[in-house]
C-alpha positions in Angstrom: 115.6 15.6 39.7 116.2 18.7 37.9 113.4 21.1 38.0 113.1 20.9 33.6 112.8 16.8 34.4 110.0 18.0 37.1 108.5 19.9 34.3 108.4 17.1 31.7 107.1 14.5 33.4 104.0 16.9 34.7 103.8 18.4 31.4 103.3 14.3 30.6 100.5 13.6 32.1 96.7 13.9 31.3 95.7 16.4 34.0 98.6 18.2 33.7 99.9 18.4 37.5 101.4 17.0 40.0 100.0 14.8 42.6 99.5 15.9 45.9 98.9 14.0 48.9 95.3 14.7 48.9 94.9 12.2 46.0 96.1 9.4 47.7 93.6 10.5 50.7 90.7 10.6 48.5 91.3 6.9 46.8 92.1 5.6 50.3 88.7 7.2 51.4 86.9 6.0 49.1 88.3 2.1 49.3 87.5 2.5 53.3 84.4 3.1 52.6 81.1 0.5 51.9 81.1 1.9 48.8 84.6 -0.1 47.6 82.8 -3.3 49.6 82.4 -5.1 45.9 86.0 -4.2 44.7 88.0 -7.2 44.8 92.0 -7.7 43.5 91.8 -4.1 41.6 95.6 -1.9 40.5 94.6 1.6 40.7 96.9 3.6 39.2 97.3 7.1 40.8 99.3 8.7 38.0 97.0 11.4 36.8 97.0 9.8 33.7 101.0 9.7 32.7 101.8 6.5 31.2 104.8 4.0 33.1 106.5 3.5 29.7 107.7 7.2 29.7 
């Protein structure tokens, strides 16, 4: 990917950054926890807000 692609597609999303690996650690976290004990059959979409069509 050239680095101007790179910039586009974080330019494209809502929070306006890349992800890192801490986000994934967070969600998985939080889904671990008894707090996620309700959550059934859920997508979560770990994007920071960019949109799939793009």
């Amino acid at each position: 990917m050239t680095p101007e692609r790179e910039e586009e597609l974080r330019a494209a999303t809502m929070l306006g950054r890349t992800g890192v690996s801490e986000d994934v650690v967070g969600l998985t976290e939080f889904l671990l926890s008894s707090r996620a004990e309700h959550l059934t059959g859920q997508n979560f979409h770990l994007d920071g807000g960019a949109h799939s069509t793009r």
